[in-house]
FIVEX-610737 format. One record per residue: residue in three letters; residue number from 1; x, y, z of N, C-alpha, C in turn. Coordinates in pm, whole numbers, plus 50000, padded with zeros to 5 digits. Layout:
{'ala', NUM, {X, Y, Z}, {X, Y, Z}, {X, Y, Z}};
...
END
This chain:
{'unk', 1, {42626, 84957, 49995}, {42606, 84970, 49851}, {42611, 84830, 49791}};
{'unk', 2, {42545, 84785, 49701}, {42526, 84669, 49671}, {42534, 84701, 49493}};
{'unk', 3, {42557, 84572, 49442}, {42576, 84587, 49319}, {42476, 84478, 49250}};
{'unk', 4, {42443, 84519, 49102}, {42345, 84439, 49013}, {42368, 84513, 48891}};
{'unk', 5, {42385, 84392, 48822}, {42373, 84409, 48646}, {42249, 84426, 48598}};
{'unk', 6, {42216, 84474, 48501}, {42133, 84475, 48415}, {42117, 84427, 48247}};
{'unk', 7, {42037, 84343, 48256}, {42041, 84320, 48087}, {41903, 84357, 48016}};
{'unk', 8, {41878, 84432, 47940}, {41814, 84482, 47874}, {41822, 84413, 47736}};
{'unk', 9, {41700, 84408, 47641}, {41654, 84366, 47507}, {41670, 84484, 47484}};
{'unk', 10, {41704, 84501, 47338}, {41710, 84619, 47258}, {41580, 84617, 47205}};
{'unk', 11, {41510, 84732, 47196}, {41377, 84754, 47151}, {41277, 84721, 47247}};
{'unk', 12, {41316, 84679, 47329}, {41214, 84667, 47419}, {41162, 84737, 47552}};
{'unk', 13, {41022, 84744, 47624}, {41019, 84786, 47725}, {41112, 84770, 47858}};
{'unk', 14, {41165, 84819, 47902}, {41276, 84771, 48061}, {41180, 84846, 48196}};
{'unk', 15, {41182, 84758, 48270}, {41124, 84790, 48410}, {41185, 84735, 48475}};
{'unk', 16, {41244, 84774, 48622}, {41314, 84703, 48759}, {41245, 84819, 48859}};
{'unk', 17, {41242, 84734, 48947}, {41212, 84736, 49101}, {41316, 84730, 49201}};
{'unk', 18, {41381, 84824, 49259}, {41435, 84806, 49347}, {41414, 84847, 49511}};
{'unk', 19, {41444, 84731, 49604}, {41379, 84774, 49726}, {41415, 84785, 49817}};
{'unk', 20, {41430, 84897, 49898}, {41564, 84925, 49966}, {41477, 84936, 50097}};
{'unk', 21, {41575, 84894, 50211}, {41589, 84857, 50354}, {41644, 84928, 50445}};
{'unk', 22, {41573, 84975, 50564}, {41675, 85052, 50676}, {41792, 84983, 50666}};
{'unk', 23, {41893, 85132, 50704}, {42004, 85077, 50731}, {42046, 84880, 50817}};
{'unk', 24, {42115, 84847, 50826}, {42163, 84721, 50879}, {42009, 84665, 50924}};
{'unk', 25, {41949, 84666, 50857}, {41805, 84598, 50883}, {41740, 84552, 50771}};
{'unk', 26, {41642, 84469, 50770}, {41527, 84367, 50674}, {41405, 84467, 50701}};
{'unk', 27, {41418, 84610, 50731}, {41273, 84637, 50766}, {41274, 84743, 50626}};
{'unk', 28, {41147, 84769, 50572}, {41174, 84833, 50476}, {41172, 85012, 50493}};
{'unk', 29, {41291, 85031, 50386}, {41318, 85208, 50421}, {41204, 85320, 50408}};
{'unk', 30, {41216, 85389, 50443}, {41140, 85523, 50485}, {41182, 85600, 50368}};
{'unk', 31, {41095, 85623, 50242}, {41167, 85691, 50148}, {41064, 85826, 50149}};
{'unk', 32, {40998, 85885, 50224}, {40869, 85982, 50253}, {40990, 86092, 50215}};
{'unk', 33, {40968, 86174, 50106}, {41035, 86305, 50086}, {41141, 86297, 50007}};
{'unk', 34, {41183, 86184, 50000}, {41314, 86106, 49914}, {41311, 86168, 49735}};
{'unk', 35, {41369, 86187, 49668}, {41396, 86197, 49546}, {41464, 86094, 49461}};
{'unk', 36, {41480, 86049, 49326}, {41589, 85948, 49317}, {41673, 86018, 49189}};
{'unk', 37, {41753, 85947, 49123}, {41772, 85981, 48998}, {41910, 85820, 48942}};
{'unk', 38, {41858, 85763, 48817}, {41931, 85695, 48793}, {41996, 85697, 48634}};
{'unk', 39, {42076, 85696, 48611}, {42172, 85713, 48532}, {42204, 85596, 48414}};
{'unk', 40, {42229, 85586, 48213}, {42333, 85500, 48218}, {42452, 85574, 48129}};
{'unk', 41, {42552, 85566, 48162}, {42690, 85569, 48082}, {42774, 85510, 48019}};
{'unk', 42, {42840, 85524, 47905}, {42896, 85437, 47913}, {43035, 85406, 47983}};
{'unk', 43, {43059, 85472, 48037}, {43185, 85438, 48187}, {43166, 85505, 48301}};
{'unk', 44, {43236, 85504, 48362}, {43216, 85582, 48538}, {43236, 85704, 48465}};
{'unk', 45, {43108, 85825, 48562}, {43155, 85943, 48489}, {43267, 86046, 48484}};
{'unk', 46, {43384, 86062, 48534}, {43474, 86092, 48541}, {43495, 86072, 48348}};
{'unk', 47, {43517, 85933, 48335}, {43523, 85867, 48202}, {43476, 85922, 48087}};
{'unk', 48, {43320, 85877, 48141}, {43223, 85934, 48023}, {43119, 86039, 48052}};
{'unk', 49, {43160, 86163, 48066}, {43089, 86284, 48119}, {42966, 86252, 48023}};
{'unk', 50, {42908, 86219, 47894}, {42777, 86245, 47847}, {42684, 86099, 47886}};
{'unk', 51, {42570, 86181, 47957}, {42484, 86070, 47996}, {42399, 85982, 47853}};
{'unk', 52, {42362, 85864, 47856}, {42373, 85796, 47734}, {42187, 85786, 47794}};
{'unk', 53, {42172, 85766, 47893}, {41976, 85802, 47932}, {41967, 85814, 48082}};
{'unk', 54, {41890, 85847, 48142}, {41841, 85829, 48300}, {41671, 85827, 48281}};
{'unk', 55, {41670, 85721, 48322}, {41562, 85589, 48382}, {41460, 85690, 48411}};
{'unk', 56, {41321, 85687, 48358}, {41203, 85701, 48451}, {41202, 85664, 48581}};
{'unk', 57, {41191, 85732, 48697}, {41184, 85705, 48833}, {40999, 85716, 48911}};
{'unk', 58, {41026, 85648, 48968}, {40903, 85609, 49084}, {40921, 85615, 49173}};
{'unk', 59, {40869, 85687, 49311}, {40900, 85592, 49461}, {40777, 85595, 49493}};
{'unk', 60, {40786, 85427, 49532}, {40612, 85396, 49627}, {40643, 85364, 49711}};
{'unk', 61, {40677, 85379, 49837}, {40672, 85300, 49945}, {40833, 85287, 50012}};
{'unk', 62, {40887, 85171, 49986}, {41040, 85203, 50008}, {41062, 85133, 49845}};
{'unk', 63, {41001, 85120, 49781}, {40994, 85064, 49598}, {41041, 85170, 49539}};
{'unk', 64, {41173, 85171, 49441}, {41214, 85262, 49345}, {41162, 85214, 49261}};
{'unk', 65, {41099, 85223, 49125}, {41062, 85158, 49001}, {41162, 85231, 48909}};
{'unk', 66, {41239, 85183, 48831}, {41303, 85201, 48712}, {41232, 85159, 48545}};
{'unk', 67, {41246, 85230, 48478}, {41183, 85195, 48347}, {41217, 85304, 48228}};
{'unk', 68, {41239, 85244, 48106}, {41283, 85295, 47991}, {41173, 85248, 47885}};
{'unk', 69, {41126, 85369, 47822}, {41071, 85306, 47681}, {41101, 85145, 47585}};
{'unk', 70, {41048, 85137, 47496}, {41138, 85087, 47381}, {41210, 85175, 47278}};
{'unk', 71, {41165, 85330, 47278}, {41242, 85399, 47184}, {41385, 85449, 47243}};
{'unk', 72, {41399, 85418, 47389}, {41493, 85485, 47408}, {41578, 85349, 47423}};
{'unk', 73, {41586, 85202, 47446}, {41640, 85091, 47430}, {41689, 85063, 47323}};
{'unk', 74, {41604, 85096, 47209}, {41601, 85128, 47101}, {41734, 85162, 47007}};
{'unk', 75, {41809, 85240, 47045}, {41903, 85314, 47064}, {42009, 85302, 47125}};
{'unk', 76, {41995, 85193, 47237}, {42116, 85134, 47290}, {42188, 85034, 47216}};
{'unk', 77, {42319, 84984, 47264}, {42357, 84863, 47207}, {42529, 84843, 47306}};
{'unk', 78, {42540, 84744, 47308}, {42666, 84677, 47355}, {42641, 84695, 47560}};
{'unk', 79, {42783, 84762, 47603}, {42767, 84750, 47798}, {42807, 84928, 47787}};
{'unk', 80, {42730, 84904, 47959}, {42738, 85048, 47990}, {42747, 85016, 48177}};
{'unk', 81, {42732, 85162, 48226}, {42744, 85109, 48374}, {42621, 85192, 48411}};
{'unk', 82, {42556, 85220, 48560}, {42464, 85249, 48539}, {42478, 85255, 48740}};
{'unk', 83, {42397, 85381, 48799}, {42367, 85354, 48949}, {42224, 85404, 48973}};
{'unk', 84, {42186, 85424, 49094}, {42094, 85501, 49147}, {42148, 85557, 49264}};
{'unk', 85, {42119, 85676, 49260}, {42119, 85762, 49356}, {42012, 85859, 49440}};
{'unk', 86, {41998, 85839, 49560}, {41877, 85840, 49627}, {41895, 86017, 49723}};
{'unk', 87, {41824, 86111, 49721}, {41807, 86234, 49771}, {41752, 86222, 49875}};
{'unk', 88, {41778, 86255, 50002}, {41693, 86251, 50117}, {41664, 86390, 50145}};
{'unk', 89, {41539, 86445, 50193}, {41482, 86576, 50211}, {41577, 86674, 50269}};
{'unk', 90, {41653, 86611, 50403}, {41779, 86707, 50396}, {41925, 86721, 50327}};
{'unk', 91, {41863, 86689, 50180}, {41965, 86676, 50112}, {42104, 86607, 50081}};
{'unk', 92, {42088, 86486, 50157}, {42227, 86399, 50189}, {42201, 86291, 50050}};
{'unk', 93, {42327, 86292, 49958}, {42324, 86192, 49865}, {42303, 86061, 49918}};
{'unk', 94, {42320, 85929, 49817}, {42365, 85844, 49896}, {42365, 85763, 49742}};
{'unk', 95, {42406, 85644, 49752}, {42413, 85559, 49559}, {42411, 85399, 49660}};
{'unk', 96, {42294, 85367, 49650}, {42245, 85213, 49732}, {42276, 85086, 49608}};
{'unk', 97, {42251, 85126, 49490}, {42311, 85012, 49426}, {42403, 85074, 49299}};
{'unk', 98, {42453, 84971, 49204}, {42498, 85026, 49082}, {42499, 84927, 49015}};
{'unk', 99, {42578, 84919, 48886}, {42658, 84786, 48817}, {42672, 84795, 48706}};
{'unk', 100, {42650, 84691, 48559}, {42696, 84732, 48438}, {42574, 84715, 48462}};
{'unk', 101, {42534, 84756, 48283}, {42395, 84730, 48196}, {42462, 84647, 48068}};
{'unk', 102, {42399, 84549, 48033}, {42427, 84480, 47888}, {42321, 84518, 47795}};
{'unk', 103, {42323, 84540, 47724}, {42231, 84535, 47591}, {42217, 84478, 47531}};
{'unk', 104, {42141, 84343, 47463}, {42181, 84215, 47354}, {42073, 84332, 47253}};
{'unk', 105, {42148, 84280, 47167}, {42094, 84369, 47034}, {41978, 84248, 46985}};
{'unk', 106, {41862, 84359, 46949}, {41735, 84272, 46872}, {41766, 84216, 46720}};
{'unk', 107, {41653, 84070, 46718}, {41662, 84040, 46564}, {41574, 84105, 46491}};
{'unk', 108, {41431, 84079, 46541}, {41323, 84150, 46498}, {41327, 84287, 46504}};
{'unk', 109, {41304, 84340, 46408}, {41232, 84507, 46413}, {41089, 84556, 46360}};
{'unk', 110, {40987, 84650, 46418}, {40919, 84649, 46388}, {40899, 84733, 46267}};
END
C-alpha cells in the first residue's frame, strides 16, 4: 500500500492517473474484470461515516483514472483523506494507495 496526497484547486477540473504493478514487480497489473471505487472524507471512516464525494473511475489497462468535475471541487474546501480501493472478479478487496486531499480555496469565480 503506498501513500499520496492530493491537492486539488477549488473550482476546478481534477484528474489523476494511477498505475498499479504486479505484486513485488515493475510489470504492469492485470486489472481485466477489476472494479475500483475511490472515496473522499473528511477522516478515516470509522470517524467520518458521510462520504464528502467518490471520484469518477476508469480502468484502461493496469491505468485507474480518477477525476472530479469543477462543480463538485466546487464545493470542497480545507483537508480530507481519501483511498482507492480495487475489486478483483473473485471478489477480494484490496486499498493500493491512499492519503490526504488538500483543497486551496479559489480567488476567481466564475
Amino acid at each position: 500500500m503506498n501513500s499520496a496526497s492530493i491537492n486539488i484547486y477549488q473550482g476546478d477540473d481534477y484528474a489523476a492517473i494511477v498505475s498499479l504493478t504486479a505484486d513485488g514487480t515493475s510489470d504492469p497489473a492485470d486489472l481485466t474484470g477489476y472494479t475500483a471505487t475511490a472515496q473522499i472524507r473528511a477522516d478515516y471512516a470509522d470517524n467520518a461515516p458521510v462520504v464528502v464525494t467518490t471520484f469518477d473511475i476508469q480502468i484502461l489497462g493496469s491505468d485507474v483514472y480518477l477525476s472530479l468535475t469543477h462543480d463538485v471541487t466546487a464545493t470542497l474546501k480545507g483537508n480530507y483523506r481519501w483511498d482507492l480501493q480495487m475489486i478483483a472478479p473473485d471478489g477480494t478487496y484490496t486499498t493500493p494507495i491512499y492519503g490526504k486531499v488538500t483543497v486551496l480555496q479559489e480567488v476567481t469565480r466564475p
